[in-house]
C-alpha beads as a LAMMPS data file, in Angstrom:
LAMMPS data file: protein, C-alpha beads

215 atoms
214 bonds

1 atom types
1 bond types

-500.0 500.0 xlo xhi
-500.0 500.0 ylo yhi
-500.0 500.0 zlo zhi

Masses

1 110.0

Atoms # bond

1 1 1 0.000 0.000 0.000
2 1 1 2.593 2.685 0.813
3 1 1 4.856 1.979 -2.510
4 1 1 1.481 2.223 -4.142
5 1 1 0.983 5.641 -2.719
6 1 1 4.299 7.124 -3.210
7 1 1 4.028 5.634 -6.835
8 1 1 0.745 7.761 -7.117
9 1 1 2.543 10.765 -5.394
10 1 1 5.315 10.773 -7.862
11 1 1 2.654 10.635 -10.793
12 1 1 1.721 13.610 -9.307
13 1 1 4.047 15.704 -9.049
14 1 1 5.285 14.501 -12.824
15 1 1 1.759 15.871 -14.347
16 1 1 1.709 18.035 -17.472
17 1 1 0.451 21.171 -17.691
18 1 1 -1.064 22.069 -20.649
19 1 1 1.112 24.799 -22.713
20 1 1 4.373 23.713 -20.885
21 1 1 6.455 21.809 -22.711
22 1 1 9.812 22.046 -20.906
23 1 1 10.712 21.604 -17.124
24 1 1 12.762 24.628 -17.543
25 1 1 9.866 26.359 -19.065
26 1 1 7.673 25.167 -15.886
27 1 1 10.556 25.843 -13.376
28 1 1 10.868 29.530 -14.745
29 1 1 7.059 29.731 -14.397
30 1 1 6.444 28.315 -10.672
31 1 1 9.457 30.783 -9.709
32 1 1 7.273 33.533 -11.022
33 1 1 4.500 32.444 -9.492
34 1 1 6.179 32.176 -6.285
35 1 1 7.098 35.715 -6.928
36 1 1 4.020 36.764 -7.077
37 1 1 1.612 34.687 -5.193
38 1 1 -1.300 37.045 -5.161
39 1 1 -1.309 37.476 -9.184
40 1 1 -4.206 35.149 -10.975
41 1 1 -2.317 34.472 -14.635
42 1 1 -3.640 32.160 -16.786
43 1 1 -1.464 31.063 -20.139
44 1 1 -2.920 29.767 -22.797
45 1 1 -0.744 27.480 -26.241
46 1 1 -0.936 28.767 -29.551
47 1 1 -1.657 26.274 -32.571
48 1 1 1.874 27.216 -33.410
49 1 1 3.488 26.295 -30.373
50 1 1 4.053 30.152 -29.496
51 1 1 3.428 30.905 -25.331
52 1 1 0.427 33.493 -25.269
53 1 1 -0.344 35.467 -22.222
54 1 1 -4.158 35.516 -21.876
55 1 1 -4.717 37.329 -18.634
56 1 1 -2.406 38.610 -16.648
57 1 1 -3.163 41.073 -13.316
58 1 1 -0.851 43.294 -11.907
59 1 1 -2.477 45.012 -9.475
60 1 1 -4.360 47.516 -11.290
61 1 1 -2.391 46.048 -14.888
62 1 1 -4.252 44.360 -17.296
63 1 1 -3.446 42.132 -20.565
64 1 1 -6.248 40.591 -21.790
65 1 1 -6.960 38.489 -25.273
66 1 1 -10.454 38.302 -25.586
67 1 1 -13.409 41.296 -25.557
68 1 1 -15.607 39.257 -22.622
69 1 1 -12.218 40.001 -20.393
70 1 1 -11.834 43.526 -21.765
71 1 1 -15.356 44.583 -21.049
72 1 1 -14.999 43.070 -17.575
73 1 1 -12.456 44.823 -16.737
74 1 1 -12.425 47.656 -18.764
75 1 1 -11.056 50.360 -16.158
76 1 1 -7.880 48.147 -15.368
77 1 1 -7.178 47.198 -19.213
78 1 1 -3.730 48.482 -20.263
79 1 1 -2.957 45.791 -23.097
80 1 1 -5.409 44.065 -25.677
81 1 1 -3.970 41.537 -27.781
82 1 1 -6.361 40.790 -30.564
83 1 1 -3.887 38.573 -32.658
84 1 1 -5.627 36.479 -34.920
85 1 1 -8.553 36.535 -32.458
86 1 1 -11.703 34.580 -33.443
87 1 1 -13.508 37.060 -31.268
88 1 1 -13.508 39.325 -34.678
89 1 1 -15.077 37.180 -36.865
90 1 1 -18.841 38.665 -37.560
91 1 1 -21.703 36.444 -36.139
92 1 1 -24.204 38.584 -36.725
93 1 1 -26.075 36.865 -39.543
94 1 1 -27.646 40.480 -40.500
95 1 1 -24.308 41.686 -41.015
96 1 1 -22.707 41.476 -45.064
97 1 1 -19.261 40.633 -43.085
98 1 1 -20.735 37.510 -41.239
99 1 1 -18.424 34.783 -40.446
100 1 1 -15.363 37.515 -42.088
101 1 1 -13.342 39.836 -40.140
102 1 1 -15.677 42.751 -38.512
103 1 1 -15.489 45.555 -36.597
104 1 1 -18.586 45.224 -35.106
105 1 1 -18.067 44.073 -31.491
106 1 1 -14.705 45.283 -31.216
107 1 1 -15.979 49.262 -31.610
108 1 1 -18.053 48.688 -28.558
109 1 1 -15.201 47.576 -26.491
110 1 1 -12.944 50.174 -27.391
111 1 1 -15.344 52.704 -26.153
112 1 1 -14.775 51.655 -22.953
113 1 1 -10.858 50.989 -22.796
114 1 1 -10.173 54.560 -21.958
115 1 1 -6.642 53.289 -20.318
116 1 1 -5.323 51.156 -22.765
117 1 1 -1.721 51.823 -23.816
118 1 1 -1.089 48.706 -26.168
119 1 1 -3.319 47.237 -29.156
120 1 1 -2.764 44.161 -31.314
121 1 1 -4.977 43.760 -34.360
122 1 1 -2.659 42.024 -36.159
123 1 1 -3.134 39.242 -38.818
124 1 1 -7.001 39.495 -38.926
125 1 1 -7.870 40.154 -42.894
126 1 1 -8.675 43.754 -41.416
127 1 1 -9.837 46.120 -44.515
128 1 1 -10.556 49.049 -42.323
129 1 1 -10.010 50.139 -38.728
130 1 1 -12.911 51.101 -36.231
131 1 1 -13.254 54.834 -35.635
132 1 1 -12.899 54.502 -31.616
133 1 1 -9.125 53.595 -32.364
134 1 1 -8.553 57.127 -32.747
135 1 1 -10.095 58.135 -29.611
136 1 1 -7.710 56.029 -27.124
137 1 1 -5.366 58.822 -26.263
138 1 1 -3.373 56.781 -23.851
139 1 1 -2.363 54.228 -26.436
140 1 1 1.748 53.628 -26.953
141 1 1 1.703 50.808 -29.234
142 1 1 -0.145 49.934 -32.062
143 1 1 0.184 46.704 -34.281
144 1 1 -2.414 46.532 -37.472
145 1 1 0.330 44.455 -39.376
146 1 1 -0.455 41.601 -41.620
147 1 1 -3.936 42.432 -42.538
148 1 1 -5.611 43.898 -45.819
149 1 1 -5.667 47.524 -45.120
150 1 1 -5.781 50.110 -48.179
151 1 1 -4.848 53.278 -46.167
152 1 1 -4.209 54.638 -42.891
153 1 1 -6.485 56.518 -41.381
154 1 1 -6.037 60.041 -40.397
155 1 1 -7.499 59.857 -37.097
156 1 1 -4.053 58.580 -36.216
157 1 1 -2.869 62.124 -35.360
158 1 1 -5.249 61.889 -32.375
159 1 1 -3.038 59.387 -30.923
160 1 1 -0.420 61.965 -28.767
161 1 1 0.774 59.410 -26.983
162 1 1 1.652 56.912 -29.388
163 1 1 5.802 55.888 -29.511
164 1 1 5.476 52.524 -31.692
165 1 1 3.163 52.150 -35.010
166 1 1 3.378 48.762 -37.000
167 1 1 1.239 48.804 -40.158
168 1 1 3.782 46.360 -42.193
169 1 1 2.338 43.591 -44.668
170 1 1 -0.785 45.296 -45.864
171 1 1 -1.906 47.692 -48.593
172 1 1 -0.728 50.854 -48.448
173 1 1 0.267 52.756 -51.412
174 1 1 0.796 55.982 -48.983
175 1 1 0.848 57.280 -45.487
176 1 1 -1.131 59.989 -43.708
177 1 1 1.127 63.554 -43.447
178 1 1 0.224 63.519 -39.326
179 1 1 2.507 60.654 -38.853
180 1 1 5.247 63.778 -39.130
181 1 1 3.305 65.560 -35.728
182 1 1 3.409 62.650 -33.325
183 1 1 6.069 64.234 -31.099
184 1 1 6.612 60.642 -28.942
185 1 1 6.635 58.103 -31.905
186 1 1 10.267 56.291 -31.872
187 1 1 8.938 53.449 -34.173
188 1 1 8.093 52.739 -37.859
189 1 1 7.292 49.469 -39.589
190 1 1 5.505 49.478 -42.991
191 1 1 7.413 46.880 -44.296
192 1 1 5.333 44.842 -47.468
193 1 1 3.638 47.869 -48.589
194 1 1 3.161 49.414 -51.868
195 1 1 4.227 53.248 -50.734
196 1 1 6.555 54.481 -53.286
197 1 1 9.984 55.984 -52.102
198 1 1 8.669 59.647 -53.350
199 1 1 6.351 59.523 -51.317
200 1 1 6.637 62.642 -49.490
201 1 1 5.491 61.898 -45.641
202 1 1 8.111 58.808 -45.839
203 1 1 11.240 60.940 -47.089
204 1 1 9.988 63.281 -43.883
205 1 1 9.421 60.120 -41.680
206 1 1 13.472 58.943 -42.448
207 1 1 14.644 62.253 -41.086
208 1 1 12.429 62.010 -37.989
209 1 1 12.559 58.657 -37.185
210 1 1 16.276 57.424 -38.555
211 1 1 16.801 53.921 -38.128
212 1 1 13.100 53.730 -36.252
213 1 1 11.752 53.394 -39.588
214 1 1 11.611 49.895 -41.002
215 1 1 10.054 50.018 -45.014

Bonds

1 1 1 2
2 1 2 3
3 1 3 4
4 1 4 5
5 1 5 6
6 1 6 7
7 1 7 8
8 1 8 9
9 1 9 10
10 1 10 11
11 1 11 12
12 1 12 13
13 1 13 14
14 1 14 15
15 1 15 16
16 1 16 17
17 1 17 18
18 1 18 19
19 1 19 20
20 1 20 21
21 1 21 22
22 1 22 23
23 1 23 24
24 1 24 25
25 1 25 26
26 1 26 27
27 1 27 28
28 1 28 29
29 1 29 30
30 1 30 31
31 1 31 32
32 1 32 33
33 1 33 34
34 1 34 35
35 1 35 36
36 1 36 37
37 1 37 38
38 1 38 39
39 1 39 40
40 1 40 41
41 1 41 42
42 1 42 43
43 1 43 44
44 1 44 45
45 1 45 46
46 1 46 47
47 1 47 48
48 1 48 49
49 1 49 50
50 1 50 51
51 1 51 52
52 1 52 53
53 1 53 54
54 1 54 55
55 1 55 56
56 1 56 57
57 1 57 58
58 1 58 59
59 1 59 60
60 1 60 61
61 1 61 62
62 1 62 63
63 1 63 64
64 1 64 65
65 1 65 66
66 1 66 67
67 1 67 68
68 1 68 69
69 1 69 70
70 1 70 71
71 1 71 72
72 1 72 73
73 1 73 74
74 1 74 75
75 1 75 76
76 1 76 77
77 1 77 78
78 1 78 79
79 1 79 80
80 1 80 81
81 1 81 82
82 1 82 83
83 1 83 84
84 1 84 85
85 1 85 86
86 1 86 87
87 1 87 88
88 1 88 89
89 1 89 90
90 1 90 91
91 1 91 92
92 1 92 93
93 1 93 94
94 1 94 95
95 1 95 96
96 1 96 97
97 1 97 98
98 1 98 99
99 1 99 100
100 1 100 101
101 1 101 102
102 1 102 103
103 1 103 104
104 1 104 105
105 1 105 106
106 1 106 107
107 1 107 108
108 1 108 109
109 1 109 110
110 1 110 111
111 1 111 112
112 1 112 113
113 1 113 114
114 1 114 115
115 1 115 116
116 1 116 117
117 1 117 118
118 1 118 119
119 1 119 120
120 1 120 121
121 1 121 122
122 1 122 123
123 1 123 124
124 1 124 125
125 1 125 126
126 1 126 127
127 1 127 128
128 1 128 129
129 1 129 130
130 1 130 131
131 1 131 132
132 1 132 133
133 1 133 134
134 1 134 135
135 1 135 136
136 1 136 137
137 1 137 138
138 1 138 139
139 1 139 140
140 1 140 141
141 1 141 142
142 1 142 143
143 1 143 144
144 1 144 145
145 1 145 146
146 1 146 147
147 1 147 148
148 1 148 149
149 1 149 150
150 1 150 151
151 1 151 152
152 1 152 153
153 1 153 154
154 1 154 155
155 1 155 156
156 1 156 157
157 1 157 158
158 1 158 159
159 1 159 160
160 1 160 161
161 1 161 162
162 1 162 163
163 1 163 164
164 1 164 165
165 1 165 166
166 1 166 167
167 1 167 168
168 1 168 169
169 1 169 170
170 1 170 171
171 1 171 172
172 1 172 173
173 1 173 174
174 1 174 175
175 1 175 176
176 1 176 177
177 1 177 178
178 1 178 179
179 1 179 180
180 1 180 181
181 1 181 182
182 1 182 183
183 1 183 184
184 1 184 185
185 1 185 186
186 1 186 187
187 1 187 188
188 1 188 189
189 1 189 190
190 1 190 191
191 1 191 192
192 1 192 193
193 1 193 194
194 1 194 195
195 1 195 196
196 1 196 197
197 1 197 198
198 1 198 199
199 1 199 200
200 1 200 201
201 1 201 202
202 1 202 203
203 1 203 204
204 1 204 205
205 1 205 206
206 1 206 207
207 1 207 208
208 1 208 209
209 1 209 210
210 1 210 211
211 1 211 212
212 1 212 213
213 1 213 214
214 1 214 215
């Protein structure tokens, strides 16, 4: 009986946690944990293997990756990582866009993320960008990269705040003159574009930004 218990006690303790695939990765994890005993985190594995941080509290820090956990906590929100997130396909069968990429959902959320410093919309067949994007003047970091956008939007210049901008692997053919005016932005990428090198906002964007521009 007790080698059958400390054979069930060893099974234990040898038990796989889903999204861990390494002891070190696990040892580096409980350490943080241990760290930080009061902070609920919750990771969640990527089809691709990648480690993705779906909630993680820090005190009065949020990330979140899905809208339900922005809206929750919508006051505490700082970054919302909308990476290939299902949650912006259209289910609304009255919608054209159903069962595509839509904005629908997502502009209702934003209306209420009135702290949020970081964005990810990348690699979601975007074609446009919802109009409350240009009313979250806390935001840092923006990511619209890998999606099917034609243009950027002016609204842009709202952003004050903003220090990195990645709009690579889309369509552009050009990019919007207030770009120049964001006093803060450090960062560049439009990278797998179609914006020509005379285009005039770019040449001004190289002097500005140096070697924070990536094209």
């Amino acid at each position: 009986m007790r080698e059958a218990s400390m054979k069930a006690s060893q099974e234990n303790d040898n038990v796989h946690l889903p999204g861990w695939n390494s002891g070190a990765a696990l040892a580096r994890a409980l350490s943080c944990l241990a760290a930080s005993a009061t902070l609920p985190i919750a990771v969640c594995s990527c089809k691709d293997g990648r480690k993705r941080l779906k909630h993680k509290l820090l005190g009065s820090i949020m990330r979140v990756s899905t809208l339900v956990e922005a809206v929750r906590n919508a006051t505490r929100v700082r970054v919302l990582d909308l990476q290939a997130s299902a949650d912006l396909q259209c289910r609304n069968l009255m919608c054209a866009k159903v069962g595509e990429a839509c904005l629908c959902r997502l502009s209702l959320v934003l209306e209420k993320l009135a702290k949020v410093e970081c964005v990810d919309l990348s690699r979601n067949g975007l074609d446009t960008l919802p109009e409350g994007l240009w009313k979250l003047t806390n935001l840092k970091e923006l990511n619209v990269s890998h999606n099917k956008l034609p243009f950027l939007d002016e609204g842009i210049g709202q952003l004050r705040s903003l220090v990195s901008v990645s709009v690579s692997h889309n369509a552009l053919s050009g990019l919007p003159g207030v770009l120049r005016d964001l006093e803060h932005l450090h960062s560049l990428d439009v990278r797998g574009n179609s914006i020509p090198s005379s285009c005039e906002t770019l040449a001004n964007l190289k002097v500005k930004l140096g070697e924070g521009l990536v094209y």
